[in-house]
C-alpha positions as CSV (number, residue, x, y, z in Angstrom):
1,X,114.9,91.8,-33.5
2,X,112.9,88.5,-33.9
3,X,111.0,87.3,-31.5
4,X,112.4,83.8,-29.6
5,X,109.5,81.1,-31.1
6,X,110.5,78.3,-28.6
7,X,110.4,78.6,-25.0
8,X,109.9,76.0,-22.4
9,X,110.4,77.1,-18.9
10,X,108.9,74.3,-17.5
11,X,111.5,72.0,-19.2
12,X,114.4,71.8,-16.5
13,X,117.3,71.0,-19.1
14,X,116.2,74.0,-21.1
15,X,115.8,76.6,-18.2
16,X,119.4,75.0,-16.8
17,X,121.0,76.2,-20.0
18,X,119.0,78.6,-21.5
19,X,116.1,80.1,-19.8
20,X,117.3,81.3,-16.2
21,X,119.7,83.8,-17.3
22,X,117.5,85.2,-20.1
23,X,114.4,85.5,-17.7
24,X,116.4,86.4,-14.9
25,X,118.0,89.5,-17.0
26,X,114.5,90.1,-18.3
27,X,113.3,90.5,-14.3
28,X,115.9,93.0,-13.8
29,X,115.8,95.1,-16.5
30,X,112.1,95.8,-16.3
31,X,112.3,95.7,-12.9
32,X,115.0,98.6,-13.0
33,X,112.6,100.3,-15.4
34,X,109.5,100.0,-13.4
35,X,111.0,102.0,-10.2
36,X,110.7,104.9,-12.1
37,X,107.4,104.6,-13.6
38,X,106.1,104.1,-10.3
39,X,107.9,107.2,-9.4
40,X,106.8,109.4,-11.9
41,X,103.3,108.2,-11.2
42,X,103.2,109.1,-7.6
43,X,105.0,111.9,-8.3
44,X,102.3,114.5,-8.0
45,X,101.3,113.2,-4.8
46,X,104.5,114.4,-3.7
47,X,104.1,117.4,-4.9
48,X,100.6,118.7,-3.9
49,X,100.7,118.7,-0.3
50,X,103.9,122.0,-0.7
51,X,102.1,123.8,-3.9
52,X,99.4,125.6,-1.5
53,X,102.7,126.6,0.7
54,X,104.6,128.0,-2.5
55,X,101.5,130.1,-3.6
56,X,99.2,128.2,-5.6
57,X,95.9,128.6,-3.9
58,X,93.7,125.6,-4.8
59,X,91.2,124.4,-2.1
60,X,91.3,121.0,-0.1
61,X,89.4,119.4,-2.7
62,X,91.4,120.0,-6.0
63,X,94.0,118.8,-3.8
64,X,93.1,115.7,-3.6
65,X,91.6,115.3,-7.2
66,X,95.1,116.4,-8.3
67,X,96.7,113.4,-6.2
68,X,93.7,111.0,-7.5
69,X,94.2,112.2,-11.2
70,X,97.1,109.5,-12.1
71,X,95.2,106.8,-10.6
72,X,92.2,107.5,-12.7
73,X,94.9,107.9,-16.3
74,X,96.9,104.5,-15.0
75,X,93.7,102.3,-14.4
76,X,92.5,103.4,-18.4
77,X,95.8,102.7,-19.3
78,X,96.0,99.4,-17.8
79,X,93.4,98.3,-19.2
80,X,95.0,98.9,-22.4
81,X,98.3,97.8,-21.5
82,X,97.3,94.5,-20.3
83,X,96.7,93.5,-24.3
84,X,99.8,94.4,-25.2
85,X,102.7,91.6,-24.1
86,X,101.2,88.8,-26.0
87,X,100.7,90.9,-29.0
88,X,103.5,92.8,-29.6
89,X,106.0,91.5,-27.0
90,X,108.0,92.9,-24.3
91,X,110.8,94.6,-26.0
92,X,109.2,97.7,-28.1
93,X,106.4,97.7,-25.3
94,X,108.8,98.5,-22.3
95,X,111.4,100.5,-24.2
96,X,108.4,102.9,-25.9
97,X,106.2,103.1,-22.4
98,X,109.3,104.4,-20.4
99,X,111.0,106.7,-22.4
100,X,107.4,108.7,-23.2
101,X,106.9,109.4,-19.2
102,X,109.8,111.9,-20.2
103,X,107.1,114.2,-21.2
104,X,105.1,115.0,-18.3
105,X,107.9,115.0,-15.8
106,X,109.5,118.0,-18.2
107,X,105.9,119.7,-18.6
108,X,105.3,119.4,-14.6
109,X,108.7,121.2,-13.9
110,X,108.1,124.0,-15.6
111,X,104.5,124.3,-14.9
112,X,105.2,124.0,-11.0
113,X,107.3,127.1,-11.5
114,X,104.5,129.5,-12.9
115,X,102.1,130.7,-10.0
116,X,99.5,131.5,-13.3
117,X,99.4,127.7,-14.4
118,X,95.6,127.1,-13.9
119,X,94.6,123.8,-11.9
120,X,93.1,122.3,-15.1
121,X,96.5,122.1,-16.5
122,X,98.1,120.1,-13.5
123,X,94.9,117.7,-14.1
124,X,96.1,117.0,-17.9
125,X,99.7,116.5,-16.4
126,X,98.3,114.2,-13.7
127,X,96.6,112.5,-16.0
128,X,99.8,112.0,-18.1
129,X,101.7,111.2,-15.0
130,X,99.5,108.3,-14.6
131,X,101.2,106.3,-17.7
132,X,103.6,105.3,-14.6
133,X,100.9,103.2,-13.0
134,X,99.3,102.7,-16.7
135,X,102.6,100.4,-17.9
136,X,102.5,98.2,-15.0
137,X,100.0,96.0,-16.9
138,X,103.1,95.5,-19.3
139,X,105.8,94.8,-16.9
140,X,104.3,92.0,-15.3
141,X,103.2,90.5,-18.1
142,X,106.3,90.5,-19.6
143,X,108.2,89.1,-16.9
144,X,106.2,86.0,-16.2
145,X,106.1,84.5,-19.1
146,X,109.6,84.0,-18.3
147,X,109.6,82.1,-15.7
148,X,108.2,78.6,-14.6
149,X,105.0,78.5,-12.3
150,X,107.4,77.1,-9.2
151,X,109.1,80.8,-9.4
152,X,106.4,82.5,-10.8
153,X,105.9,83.7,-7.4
154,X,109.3,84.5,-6.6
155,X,109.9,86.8,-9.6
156,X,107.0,88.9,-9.3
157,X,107.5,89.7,-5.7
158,X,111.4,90.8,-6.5
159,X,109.6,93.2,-9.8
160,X,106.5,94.1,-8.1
161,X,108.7,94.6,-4.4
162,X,111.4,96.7,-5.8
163,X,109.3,98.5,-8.5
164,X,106.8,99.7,-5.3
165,X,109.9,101.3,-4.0
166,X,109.4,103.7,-6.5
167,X,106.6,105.4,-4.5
168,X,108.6,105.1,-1.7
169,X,111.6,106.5,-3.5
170,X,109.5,109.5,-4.5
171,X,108.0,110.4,-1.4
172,X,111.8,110.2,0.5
173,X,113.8,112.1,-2.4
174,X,111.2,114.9,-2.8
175,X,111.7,116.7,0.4
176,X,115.6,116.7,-0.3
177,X,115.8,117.2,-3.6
178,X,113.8,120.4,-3.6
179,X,116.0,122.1,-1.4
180,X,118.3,123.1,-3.2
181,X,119.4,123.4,-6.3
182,X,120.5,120.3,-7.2
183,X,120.0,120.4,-11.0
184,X,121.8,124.2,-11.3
185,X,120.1,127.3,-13.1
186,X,118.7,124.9,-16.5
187,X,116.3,123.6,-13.9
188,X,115.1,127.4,-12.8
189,X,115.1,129.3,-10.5
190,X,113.7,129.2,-6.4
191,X,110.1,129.2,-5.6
192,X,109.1,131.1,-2.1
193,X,107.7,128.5,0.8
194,X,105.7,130.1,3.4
195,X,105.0,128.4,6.9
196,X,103.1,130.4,8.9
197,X,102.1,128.6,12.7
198,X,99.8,130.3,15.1
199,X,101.9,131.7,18.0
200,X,100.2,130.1,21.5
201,X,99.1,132.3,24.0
202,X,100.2,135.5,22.1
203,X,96.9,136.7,21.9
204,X,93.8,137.3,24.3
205,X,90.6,138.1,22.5
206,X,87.5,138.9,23.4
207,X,84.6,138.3,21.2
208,X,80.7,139.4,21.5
209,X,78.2,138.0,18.6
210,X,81.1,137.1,16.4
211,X,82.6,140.4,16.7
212,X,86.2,141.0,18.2
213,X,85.4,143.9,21.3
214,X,89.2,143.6,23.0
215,X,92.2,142.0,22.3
216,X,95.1,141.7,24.7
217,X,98.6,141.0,24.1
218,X,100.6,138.6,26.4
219,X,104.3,138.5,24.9
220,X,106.5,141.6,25.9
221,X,108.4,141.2,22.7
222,X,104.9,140.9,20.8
223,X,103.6,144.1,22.7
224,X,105.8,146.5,21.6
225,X,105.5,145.5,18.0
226,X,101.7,145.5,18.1
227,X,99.6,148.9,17.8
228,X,96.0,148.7,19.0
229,X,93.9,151.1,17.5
230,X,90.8,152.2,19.2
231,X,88.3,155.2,18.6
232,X,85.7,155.6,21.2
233,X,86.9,152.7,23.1
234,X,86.3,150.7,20.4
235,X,88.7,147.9,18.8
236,X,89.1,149.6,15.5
237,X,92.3,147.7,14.0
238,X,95.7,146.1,15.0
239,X,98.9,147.3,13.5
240,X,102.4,145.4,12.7
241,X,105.1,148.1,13.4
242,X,107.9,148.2,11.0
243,X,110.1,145.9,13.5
244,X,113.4,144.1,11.9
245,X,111.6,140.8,12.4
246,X,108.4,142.3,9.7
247,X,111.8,143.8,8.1
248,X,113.0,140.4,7.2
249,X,109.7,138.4,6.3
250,X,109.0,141.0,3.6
251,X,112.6,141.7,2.3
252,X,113.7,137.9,2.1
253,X,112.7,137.4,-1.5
254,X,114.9,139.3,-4.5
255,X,113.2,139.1,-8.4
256,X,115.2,140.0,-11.2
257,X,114.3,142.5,-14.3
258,X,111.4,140.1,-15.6
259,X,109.5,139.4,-12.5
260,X,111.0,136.5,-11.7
261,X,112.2,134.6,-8.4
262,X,115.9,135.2,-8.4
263,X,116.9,134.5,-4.7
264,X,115.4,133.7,-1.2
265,X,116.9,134.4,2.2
266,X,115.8,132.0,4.7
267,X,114.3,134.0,7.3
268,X,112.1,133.7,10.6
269,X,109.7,136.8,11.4
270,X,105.8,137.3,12.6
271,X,102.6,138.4,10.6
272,X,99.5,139.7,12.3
273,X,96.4,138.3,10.6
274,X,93.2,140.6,11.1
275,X,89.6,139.3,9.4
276,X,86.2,141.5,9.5
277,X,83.1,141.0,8.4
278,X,81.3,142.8,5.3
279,X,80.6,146.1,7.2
280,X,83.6,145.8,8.4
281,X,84.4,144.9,11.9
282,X,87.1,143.0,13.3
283,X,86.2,139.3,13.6
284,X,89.3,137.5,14.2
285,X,92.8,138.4,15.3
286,X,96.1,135.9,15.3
287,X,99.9,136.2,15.2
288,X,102.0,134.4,13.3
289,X,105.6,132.9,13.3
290,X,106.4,133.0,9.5
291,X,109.4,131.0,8.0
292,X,110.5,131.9,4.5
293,X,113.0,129.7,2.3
294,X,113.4,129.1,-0.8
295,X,112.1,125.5,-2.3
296,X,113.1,123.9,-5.9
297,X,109.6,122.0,-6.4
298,X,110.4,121.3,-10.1
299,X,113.3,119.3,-9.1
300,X,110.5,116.8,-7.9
301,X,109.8,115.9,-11.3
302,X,113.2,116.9,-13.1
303,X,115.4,114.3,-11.4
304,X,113.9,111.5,-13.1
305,X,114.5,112.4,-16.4
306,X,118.0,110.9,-16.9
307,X,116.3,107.8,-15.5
308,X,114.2,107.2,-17.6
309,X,116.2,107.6,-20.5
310,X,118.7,104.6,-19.2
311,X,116.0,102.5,-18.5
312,X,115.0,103.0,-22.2
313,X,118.4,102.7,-23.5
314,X,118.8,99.3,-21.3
315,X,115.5,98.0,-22.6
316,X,116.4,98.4,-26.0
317,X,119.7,96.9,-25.7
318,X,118.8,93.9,-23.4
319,X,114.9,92.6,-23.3
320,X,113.6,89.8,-26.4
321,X,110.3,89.3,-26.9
322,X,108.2,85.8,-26.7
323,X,106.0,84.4,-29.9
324,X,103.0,83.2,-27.6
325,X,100.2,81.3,-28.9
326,X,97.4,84.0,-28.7
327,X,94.3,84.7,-30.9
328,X,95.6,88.8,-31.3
329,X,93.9,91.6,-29.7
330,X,90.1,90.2,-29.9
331,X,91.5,87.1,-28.4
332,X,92.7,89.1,-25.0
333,X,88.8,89.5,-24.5
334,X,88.7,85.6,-24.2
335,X,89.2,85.9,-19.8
336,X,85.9,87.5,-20.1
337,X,84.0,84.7,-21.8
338,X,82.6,81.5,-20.5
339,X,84.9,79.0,-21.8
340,X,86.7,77.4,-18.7
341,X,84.9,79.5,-16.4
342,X,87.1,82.5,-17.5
343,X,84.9,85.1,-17.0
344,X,84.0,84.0,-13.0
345,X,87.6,83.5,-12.6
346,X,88.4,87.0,-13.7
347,X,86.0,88.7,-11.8
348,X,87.3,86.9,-8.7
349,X,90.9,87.8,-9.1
350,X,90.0,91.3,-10.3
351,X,88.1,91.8,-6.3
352,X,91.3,90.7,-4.9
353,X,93.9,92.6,-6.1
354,X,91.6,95.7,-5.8
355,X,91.8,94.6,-1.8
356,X,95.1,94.3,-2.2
357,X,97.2,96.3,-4.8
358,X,94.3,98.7,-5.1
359,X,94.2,99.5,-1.3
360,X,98.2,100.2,-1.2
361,X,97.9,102.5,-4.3
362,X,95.4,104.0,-2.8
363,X,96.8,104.5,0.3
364,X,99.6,105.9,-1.0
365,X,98.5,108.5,-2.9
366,X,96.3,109.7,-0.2
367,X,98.8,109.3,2.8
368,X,100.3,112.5,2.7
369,X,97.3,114.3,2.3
370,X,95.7,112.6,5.2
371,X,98.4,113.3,7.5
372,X,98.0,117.0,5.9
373,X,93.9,117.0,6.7
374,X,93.4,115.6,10.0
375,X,96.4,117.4,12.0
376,X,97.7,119.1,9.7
377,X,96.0,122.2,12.0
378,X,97.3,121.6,15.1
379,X,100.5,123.4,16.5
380,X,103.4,121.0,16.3
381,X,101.6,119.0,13.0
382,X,103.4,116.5,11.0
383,X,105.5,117.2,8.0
384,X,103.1,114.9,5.6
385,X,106.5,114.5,3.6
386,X,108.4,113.1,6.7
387,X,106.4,110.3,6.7
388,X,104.7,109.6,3.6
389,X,107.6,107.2,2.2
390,X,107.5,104.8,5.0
391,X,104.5,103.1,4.1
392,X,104.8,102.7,0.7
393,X,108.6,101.5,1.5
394,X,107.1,98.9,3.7
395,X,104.8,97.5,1.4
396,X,106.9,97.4,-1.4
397,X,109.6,95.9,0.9
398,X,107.4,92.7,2.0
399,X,106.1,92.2,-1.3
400,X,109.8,91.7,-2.4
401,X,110.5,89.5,0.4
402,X,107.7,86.8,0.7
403,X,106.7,86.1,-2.7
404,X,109.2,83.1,-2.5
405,X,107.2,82.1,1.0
406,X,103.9,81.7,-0.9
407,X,105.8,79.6,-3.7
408,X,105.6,77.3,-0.9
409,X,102.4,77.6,1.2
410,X,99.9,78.9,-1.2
411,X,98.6,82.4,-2.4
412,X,95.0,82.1,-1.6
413,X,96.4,80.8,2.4
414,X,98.1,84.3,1.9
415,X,95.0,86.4,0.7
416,X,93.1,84.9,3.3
417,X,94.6,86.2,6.2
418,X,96.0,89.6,5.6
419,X,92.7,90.7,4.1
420,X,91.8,89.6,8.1
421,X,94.4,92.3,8.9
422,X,93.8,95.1,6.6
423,X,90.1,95.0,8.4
424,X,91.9,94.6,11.8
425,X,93.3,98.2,10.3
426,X,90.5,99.7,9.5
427,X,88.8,99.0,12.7
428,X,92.0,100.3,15.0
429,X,91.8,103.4,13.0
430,X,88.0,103.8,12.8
431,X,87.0,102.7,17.0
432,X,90.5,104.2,18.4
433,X,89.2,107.9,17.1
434,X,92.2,108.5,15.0
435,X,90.5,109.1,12.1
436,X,88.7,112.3,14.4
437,X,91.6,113.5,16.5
438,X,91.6,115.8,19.2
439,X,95.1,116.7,19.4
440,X,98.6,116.0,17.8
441,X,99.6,113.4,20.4
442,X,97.0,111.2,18.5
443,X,99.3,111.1,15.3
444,X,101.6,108.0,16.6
445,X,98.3,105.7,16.5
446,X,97.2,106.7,13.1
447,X,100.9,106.3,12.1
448,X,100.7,103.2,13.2
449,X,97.5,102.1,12.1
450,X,98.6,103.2,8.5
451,X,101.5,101.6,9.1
452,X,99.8,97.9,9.5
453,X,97.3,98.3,6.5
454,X,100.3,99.1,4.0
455,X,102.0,95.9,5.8
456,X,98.7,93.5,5.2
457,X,98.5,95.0,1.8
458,X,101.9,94.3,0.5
459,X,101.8,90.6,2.0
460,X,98.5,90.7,0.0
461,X,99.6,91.7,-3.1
462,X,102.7,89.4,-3.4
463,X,100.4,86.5,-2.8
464,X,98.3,87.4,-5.7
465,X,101.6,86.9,-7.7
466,X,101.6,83.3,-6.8
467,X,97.8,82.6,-7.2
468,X,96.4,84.3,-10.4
469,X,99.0,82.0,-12.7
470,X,97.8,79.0,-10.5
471,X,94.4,79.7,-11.3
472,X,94.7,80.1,-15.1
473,X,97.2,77.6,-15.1
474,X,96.0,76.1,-18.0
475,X,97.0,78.6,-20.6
476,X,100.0,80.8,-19.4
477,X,99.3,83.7,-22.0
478,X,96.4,84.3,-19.9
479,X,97.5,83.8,-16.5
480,X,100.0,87.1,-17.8
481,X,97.2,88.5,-19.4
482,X,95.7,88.3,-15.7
483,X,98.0,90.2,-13.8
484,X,97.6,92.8,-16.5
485,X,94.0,92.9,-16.1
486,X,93.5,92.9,-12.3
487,X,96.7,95.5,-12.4
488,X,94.2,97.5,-14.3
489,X,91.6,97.9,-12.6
490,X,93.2,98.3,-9.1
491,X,95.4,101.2,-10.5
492,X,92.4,102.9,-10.2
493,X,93.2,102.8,-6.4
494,X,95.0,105.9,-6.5
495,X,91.5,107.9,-8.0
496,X,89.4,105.9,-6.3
497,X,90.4,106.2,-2.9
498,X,91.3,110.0,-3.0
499,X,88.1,111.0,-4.6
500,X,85.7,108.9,-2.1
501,X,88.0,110.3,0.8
502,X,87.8,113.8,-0.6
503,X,83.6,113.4,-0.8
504,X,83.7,111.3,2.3
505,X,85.4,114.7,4.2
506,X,82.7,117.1,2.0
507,X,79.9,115.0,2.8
508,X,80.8,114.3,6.7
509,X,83.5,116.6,7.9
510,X,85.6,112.9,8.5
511,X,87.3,110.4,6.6
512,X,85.5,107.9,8.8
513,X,83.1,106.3,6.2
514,X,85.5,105.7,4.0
515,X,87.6,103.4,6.0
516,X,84.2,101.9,7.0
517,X,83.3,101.0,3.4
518,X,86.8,100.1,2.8
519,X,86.9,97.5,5.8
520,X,83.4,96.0,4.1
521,X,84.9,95.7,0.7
522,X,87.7,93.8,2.7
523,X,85.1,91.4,3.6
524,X,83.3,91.2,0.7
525,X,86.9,90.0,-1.0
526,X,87.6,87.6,2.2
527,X,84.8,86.0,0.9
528,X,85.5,85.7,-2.5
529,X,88.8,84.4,-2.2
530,X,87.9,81.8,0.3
531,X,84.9,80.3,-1.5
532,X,86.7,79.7,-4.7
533,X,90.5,79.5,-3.4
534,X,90.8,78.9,-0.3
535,X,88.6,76.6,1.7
536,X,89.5,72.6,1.5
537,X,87.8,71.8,-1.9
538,X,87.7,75.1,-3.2
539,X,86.9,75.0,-7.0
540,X,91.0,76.4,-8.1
541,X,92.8,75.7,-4.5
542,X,96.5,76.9,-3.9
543,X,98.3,75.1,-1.1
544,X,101.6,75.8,-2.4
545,X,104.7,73.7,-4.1
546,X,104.6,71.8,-1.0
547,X,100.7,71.3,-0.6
548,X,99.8,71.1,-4.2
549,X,97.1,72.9,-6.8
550,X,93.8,72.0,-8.4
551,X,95.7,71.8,-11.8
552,X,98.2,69.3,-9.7
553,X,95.5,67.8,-9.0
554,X,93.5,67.2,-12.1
555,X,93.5,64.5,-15.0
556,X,96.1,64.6,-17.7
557,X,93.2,64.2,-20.0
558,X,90.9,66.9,-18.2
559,X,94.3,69.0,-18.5
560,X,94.4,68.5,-22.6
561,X,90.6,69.4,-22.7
562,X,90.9,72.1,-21.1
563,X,94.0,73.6,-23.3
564,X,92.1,72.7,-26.2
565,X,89.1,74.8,-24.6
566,X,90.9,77.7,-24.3
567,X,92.4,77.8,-27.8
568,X,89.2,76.8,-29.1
569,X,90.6,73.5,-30.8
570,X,88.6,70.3,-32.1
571,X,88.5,67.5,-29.5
C-alpha cells in the first residue's frame, strides 16, 4: 500500500475533512495493539513472584533479574525501534512488531510447565518478552505524526494511558486466569502450588548454642499428631504421625502414566519442618499449615495469543503509512548532533522521561516483588498479585486523562511539579520506615506510598507527551523521533530498577538506598527540566495553548532558518 505523500495536520480545512478520522483511527488501532504488548512485556513479572510456590527453586536474586530481564531486551529494542516510523512507516512496522510477541508468550507456556526448564532459559524468554516494551518506540511515533501539535498532547495520553493498562491488565487477569483451566487440556495440564505459613504459638523451643535441647507442643490437636523422640533425655527428632490431615497434603496430587501432573485436590493439612546442623543435631523446629491446589501458570502467557493476532490482522487492514521528509537511517542520528542544539535537547528530554516513564516501568516490574521481599515473611503477608495491578492501573489511568490538561497549561509546568511529588514519595517511604518494616500492619503505608509515586509518575509521563513535540517543534519527524528515543532509554526502567534493588537488598539487607538514589535522580531531573523548560525565560518554554511556546514566540524568519538547519538546506 503506498504511502500517503501529503499531509498537513496543521491545515484546519484539511484535518476537517481529511485528517481527523484517519489519525483518529490510526490512535485506536495502535492503541488497541499496544495493550497487549505492554502485557506480554510485564508478563513475566506476573509470573515470577508464583514459580518458587509451584516448584521452581530459584533464589531471591534470579527472581528479580528474571522480572528485570524485559526491561533490559525493551530498552535495546527501543533504541532500535525509534528509527523505524520515518523510515519504513507505521503500517508494516506495527503489524510485523505485534504479531512476532506470539513467540515468546507460546515458548513461556510451555516452559512454565516443565519443573527441569533451567533459569537461563526463562532469561532468553524474558529477554524476548521484552519486544512488548521494545515496540513502544514505534507506536508513538506513529501516532503523532498524525496529529497537530494542539492535540499532540491529547492523543498520546489516550495511547500511552490505555496502552499502560496493559501492565495493569496483566497483573489483574493473572491471578484469575491461572485458576483454572480456562484454555481446556491444549493449554496443559495443572501445576501444584504449595503455601506453607508458620502456625503461631504451635511450638515452644528451647535452644542452647544454636542447638534445639527441648521442644514443647502447645495445640492439643498438634500434640497428638507430633512424636517427640528422645534417647537419654535428649531431643533426638520430631515425627509427623500418619494423621488424615498429613493423609491429605501428600495424596492431593494424581500423575498419569508419563509422570505428568494430571489432577490436584485442593487440600488443607500440616508439615513439621526439622533442620540440623552437619553432625547432625536438631537446630530448628516449626509446623506448618500447608494448602495445596492446583494453578494453570501457563495460562499467564497463553491468553494473549488470540490478541495479538487481531491486533495484527487490524493493523494490516486499517493503519497507512506517512512519506516524511527524513535523511534515512543515518539521518535518525541527526537529534544527537549540534545543529539546533539537538543534541542538548536530547539529553534533556532523555533525563526526564527516565524520571518519569522510566520510574513507572520500573516500579512496576518490581512492585510485586517488593511486596513479596519486605513482608512477604510475616504471618498474614500480602498476596503480591492482589495488589500489584493497582498501581500500574493508576498510572496508566491519569496518563489517559490529563494529557488534554497539559494541551492547555504546559508540559514542562507539569514535569515540574510531580517530579516535586515522586520525591515527596520517596521520602514518605524512606523516613516513615516502610521500606524496613517491623510487622504486617506497616503494609497500608507502603501501599500507599507506592500508590502516590505511580500517581506523580503517570501525571509525569503524560506531560512529556505534550513537551518533547514543543521542544523540537521545528521539524516534527524529530519531535516523533523523540518520544522514540527517550521511550528507549527509559524502557530500561524495568532492568534498571529491579537489578539496583536486587544489589541494593545484597549489598544492605534493605531496599532503602535505592529509593534514596532514586529521590536524587528526581532532583537531578527537577533541575533539568526547569533550567531549560520551565523557568520564565527558559531557552524552549511550554506554557500551554493558552500561555504560548518558544516556537510561538519566535520570528517567522528565525522559524525558516531553523527548518532549513535541520534539513541541512542552503540559506
Amino acid at each position: 500500500m503506498a504511502r500517503i505523500q501529503n499531509w498537513k495536520p496543521e491545515d484546519p480545512t484539511f484535518w476537517k475533512e481529511t485528517g481527523s478520522a484517519l489519525a483518529w483511527r490510526t490512535c485506536a488501532v495502535t492503541t488497541f495493539s499496544l495493550i497487549f504488548s505492554f502485557a506480554t512485556w510485564f508478563v513475566m513479572s506476573a509470573v515470577v513472584v508464583r514459580m518458587p510456590a509451584i516448584g521452581f527453586k530459584f533464589t531471591t536474586t534470579e527472581l528479580f533479574w528474571l522480572a528485570a530481564i524485559p526491561g533490559l531486551a525493551s530498552g535495546i529494542l527501543r533504541l532500535i525501534h525509534a528509527n523505524f516510523i520515518p523510515v519504513l512507516g507505521t503500517r508494516p512496522v506495527i503489524s510485523i512488531s505485534t504479531i512476532i510477541k506470539v513467540v515468546p508468550m507460546i515458548w513461556l507456556g510451555y516452559a512454565i510447565q516443565d519443573l527441569s526448564t533451567p533459569w537461563a532459559t526463562f532469561m532468553i524468554i524474558g529477554f524476548l518478552c521484552g519486544m512488548g516494551g521494545g515496540d513502544f518506540s514505534s507506536f508513538m511515533p506513529s501516532t503523532s505524526i498524525f496529529f497537530p501539535k494542539r492535540l499532540q498532547g491529547t492523543a498520546m495520553g489516550i495511547q500511552a494511558g490505555l496502552g499502560n493498562f496493559g501492565v495493569s491488565i496483566v497483573q489483574f487477569v493473572a491471578p484469575w486466569i491461572i485458576g483454572f483451566a480456562a484454555l481446556g487440556a491444549i493449554a496443559g495440564g495443572p501445576q501444584v502450588f504449595t503455601k506453607a505459613d508458620a502456625i503461631k504459638g504451635a511450638l515452644t523451643v528451647t535452644k542452647e548454642a544454636g542447638v534445639v535441647k527441648d521442644v514443647v507442643v502447645n495445640q492439643p490437636d498438634l500434640a497428638a499428631a507430633i512424636d517427640i523422640v528422645r534417647q537419654d533425655g535428649v531431643l533426638k527428632d520430631l515425627v509427623l504421625r500418619e494423621t488424615d490431615k498429613v493423609k491429605a497434603v501428600r495424596e492431593s496430587v494424581q500423575k498419569d502414566a508419563a509422570g505428568k501432573v494430571s489432577e490436584v485436590t485442593p487440600t488443607q493439612g500440616v508439615a513439621l519442618e526439622v533442620k540440623r546442623n552437619a553432625a547432625g543435631a536438631i537446630t530448628d523446629v516449626a509446623v506448618r499449615s500447608v494448602a495445596k491446589k492446583p494453578m494453570w501458570l501457563q495460562n499467564a502467557a497463553f491468553v494473549w495469543v488470540p490478541f495479538l493476532v487481531v491486533a495484527f490482522v487490524l493493523s494490516l487492514l486499517m493503519l497507512r503509512s506517512l512519506q516524511l521528509p527524513t535523511r534515512g537511517f543515518m539521518g535518525q542520528f541527526e537529534i544527537l548532533s549540534s545543529r539546533n542544539r539537538a543534541r542538548t535537547h536530547t539529553w534533556n528530554c532523555t533525563i526526564t522521561y527516565i524520571c518519569s516513564f522510566g520510574s513507572f516501568s520500573g516500579f512496576s516490574a518490581a512492585f510485586p516483588m517488593l511486596i513479596k521481599t519486605l513482608y512477604g515473611g510475616f504471618d498474614g503477608a500480602p498476596d503480591p498479585l492482589a495488589y500489584a495491578y493497582i498501581g500500574p492501573l493508576i498510572g496508566g489511568l491519569v496518563r489517559m486523562l490529563t494529557g488534554g490538561f497539559f494541551d492547555r497549561i504546559g508540559g514542562s509546568r507539569g514535569m515540574h511539579w510531580t517530579t516535586l511529588g515522586q520525591i515527596a514519595g520517596c521520602a514518605f517511604l524512606v523516613f516513615g520506615g516502610y521500606l524496613t518494616p517491623a510487622s504486617v500492619e506497616q503494609f497500608q503505608g507502603f501501599l500507599w506510598g507506592m500508590l502516590w509515586i505511580f500517581l506523580m509518575s503517570g501525571i509525569n509521563n503524560a506531560a512529556t507527551f505534550r513537551q518533547y513535540p514543543i521542544v523540537f517543534a521545528y521539524s516534527p519527524a524529530k519531535g516523533a523521533q523523540m518520544l522514540g528515543w527517550t521511550g528507549a532509554w527509559a524502557a530500561f526502567g524495568p532492568f534498571v530498577w529491579n537489578s539496583l534493588i536486587a544489589m541494593s537488598l545484597a549489598k544492605t539487607g534493605t531496599v532503602t538506598a535505592f529509593f534514596v538514589g532514586a529521590a536524587v535522580f528526581y532532583v537531578y531531573s527537577l533541575a533539568v527540566n526547569w533550567i531549560y523548560y520551565t523557568r520564565k525565560g527558559a531557552e524552549r518554554f511550554d506554557y500551554g495553548n493558552s500561555g504560548g511556546t518558544w516556537w510561538d514566540a519566535l520570528p517567522e524568519a528565525d522559524k525558516e532558518r531553523m527548518k532549513r538547519i535541520d534539513l541541512r538546506q542552503p540559506a
